[in-house]
ZAMARGU-4260 file (C-alpha; in steps of 0.2 Angstrom, whole numbers, plus 5000, padded with zeros to 4 digits):
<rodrens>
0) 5000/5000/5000 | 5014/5013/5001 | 5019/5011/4983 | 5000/5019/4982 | 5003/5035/4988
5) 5016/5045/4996 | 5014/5043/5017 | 5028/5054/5022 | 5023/5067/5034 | 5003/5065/5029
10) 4988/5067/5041 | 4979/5051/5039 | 4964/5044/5047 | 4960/5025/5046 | 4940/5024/5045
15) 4933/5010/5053 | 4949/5003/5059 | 4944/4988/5068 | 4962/4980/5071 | 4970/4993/5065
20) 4974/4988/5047 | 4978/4996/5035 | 4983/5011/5046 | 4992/5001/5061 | 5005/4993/5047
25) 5006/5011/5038 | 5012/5019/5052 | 5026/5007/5057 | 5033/5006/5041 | 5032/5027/5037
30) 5034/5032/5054 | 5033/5051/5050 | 5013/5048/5047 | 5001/5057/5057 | 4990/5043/5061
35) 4971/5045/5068 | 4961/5027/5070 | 4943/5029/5069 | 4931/5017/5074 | 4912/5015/5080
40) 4915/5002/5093 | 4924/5006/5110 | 4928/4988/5112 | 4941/4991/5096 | 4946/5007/5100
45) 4952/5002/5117 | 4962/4988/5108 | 4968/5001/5098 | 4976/5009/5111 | 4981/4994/5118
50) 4990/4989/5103 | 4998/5005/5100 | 5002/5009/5116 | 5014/4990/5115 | 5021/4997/5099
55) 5025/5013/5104 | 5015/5023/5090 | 5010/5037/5094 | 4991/5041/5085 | 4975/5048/5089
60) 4959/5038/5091 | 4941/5043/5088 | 4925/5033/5095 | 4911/5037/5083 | 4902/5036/5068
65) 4911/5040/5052 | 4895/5050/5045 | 4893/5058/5063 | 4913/5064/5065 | 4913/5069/5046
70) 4903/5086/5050 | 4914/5091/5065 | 4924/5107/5058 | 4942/5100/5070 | 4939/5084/5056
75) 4933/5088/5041 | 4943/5090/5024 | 4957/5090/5038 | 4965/5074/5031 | 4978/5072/5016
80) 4973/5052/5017 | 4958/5044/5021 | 4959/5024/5022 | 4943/5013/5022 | 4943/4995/5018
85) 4926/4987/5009 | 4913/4988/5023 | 4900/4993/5013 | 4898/5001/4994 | 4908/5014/4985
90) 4895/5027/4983 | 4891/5027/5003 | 4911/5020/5007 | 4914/5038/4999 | 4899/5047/5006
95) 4907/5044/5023 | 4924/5046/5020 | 4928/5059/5008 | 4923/5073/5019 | 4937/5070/5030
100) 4949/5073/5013 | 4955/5088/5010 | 4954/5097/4994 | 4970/5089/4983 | 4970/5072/4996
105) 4968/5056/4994 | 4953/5042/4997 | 4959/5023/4996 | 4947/5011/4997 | 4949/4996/4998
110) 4939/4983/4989 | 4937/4965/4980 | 4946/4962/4963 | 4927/4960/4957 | 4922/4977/4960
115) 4919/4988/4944 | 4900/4987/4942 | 4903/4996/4957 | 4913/5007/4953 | 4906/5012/4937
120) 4888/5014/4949 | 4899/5025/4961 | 4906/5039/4949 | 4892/5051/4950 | 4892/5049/4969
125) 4909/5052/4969 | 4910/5068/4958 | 4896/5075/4969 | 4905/5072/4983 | 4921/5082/4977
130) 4931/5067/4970 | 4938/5058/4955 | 4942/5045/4951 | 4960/5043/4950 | 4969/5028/4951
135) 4964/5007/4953 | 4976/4998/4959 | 4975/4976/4959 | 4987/4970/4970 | 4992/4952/4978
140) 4994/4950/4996 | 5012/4942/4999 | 5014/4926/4999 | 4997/4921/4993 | 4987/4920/4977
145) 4973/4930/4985 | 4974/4949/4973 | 4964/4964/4982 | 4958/4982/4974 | 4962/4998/4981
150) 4952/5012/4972 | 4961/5032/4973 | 4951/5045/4973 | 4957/5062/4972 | 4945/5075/4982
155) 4945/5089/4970 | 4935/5103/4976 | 4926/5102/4993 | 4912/5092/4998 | 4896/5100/5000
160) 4889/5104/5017 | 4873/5091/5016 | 4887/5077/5015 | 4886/5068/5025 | 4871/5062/5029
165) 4865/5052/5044 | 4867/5033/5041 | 4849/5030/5039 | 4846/5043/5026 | 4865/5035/5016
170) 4857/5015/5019 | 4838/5022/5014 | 4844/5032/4999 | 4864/5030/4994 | 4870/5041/4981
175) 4871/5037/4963
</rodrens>
């Protein structure tokens, strides 16, 4: 995943962390990373501490709801990265996450190999959000026949204030 992007010295938030991956592994390798876990569940976010606290990485940790934190002015567009692996589609993945993205930033998702119906379903959420598409990337993990996606998408001008919306309204009504 580094071969993605450039990480050095970049704010980045890791939404819906769970164990920590891909954010955890990111900062140990490109320690300069300013890193910020995000995650709905306190149970995770106090193993994130936990974790961290065992590898001496020093990061910041949020317990909420990406759709809830992405309106909060001390968050918002106030990340050069933004990580999210596939926990739900592109067009709501990016609803919640590309406000966090700052105008020229990044948003890497990551998703299946077999993802470009959804992709292609996801472009005008995207562009109304303040992105583009910029880069897919297929990629094998090491050691294994098992190839991932990670989708880039470059936030281009800021996202609209409406955005995002609760998690209802996203689930009820996503984006295309």
């Amino acid at each position: 995943m580094l071969n993605f992007a450039d990480f050095k010295k970049k704010r980045i938030i890791d939404i819906g962390s769970g164990p920590g991956f891909p954010g955890v592994p990111i900062k140990l390798a490109e320690t300069s990373v300013r890193l910020t876990l995000l995650d709905s569940a306190s149970k995770r976010i106090n193993f994130l501490k936990e974790l961290c606290a065992l590898l001496n990485i020093d990061a910041d940790f949020i317990h909420a709801r990406a759709e809830d934190s992405g309106n909060i002015d001390s968050l918002r567009e106030h990340f050069d990265i933004a990580l999210a692996r596939a926990v739900t589609k592109l067009n709501s993945l990016s609803e919640m996450c590309l406000p966090f993205v700052s105008v020229g930033g990044l948003f890497i998702a990551m998703k299946s190999i077999n993802s470009d119906i959804e992709i292609s379903e996801s472009l005008t959420a995207i562009k109304l959000l303040g992105g583009e598409l910029f880069n897919i990337i297929d990629y094998s993990l090491p050691t294994t026949d098992i190839t991932h996606r990670a989708i880039l998408i470059r936030k281009v001008f800021p996202t609209p204030d409406d955005y995002p919306r609760k998690y209802n309204k996203i689930k009820k009504s996503p984006l295309v």
